[in-house]
N, C-alpha and C positions, 0 to 999 in steps of 0.2 A: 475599350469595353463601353457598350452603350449606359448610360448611367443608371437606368432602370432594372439591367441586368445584373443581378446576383451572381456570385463567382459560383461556380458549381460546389466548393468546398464550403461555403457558408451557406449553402442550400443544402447539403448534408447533415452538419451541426445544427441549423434551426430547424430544418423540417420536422427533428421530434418533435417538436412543442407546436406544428400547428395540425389546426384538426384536420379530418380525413379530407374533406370538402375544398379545403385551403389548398392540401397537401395537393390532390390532385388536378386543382387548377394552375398550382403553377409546375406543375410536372407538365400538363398541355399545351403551356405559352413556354416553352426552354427557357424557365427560369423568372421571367420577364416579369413582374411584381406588379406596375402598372396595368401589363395586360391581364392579367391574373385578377387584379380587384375587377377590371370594366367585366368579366366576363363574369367574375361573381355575381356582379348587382345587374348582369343580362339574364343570368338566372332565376334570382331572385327576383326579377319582373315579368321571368315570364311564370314562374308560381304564381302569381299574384294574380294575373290575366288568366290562367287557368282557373286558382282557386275563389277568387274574392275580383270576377268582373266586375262591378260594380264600382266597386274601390279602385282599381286600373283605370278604369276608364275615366274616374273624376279625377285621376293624376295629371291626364293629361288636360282635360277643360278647366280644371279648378286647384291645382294645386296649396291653394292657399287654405281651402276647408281645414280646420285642425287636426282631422283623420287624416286626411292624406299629407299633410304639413308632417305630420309624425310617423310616418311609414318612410318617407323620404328622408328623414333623421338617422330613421332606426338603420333604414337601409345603408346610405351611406356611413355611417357610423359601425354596421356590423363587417359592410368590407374593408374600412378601414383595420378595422380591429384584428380581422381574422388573419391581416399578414403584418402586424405587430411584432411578431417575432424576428421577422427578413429583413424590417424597417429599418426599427432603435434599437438601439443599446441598450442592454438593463443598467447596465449600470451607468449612472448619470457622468456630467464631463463636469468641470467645476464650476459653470456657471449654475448650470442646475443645480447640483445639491447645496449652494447659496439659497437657491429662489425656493427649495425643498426644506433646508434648516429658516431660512424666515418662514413659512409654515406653519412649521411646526413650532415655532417660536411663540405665533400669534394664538396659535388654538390650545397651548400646553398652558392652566394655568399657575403665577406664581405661586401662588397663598394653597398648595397640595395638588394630589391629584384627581383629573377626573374622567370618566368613562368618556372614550371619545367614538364618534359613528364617523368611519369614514366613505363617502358614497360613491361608489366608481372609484373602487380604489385600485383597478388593473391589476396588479400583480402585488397589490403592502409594499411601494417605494417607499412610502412615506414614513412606515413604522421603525425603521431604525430614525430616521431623525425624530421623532417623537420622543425613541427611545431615549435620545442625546439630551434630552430637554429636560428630561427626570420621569416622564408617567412612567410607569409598567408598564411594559408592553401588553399585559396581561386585560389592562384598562381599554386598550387600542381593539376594535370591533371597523372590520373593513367588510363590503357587499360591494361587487359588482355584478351586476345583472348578465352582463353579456357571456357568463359562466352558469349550466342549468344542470343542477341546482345552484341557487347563488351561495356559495362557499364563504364559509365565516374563518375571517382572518384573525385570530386571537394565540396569538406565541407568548410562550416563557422565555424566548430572548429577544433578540434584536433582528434577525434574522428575515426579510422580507421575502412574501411567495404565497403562491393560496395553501391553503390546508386541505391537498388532498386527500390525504388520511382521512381526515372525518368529513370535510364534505359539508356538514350539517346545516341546516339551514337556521336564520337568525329567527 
């Protein structure tokens, strides 16, 4: 199997969790995750050239202007994200939740607890080891942007995921 490709059975069980746009891109490339993201951020430029020529076009003379430095961020960062699901694992392998409990290690402090803001917090991995540290979970506030509205992360347990029940913004 080419290494890019997804087994059609792991592309059943994650396809719930990606959005429509995800969903049907890789439904066009059989599976193929790689081609799937190129063809996302082909669409996504050619929005961009349709809606904001101006900005395309200094993409390509000047990439380094801070507008277009951050379009090319967002972009790539947005197709990376949106096959997040096909990618990783939620759940960490042991080296990670190491590099996850030092962490939370460093940001939980000793002397009680305190409100923590986590920024691009993806999905609250981090909230149970927070949890393991001593804060409340309750103290633990996670925002990722690339979720709209950005969804506030604040559990009564340990339990890591956005809260789409409410949703609510920070």
């Amino acid at each position: 199997m080419h290494r890019n490709r997804v087994a059609k059975s792991a592309i059943t069980s994650s396809m719930t969790t990606l959005d429509d746009d995800a969903r049907a891109l890789l439904e066009e490339n059989d599976g193929d995750v790689e081609k799937a993201r190129t063809s996302y951020i082909g669409y996504t430029l050619a929005y961009l050239e349709e809606e904001m020529p101006d900005l395309y076009a200094a993409l390509k003379t000047d990439p380094s202007r801070p507008d277009c430095h951050a379009v090319l961020v967002e972009v790539t960062f947005d197709a990376i994200a949106a096959f997040l699901p096909m990618t990783h694992n939620p759940t960490p392998d042991e080296a990670t939740a190491q590099r996850l409990t030092a962490i939370a290690r460093a940001v939980v402090p000793l002397d009680g607890p305190a409100r923590l803001l986590d920024v691009g917090c993806g999905n609250g991995i981090l909230l149970p080891y927070v949890a393991a540290c001593g804060a409340p979970p309750t103290d633990y506030r996670g925002i990722d942007l690339r979720y709209a509205p950005a969804p506030r992360h604040s559990r009564g347990s340990a339990s890591a995921g956005r809260d789409k029940a409410r949703g609510a913004p920070i």
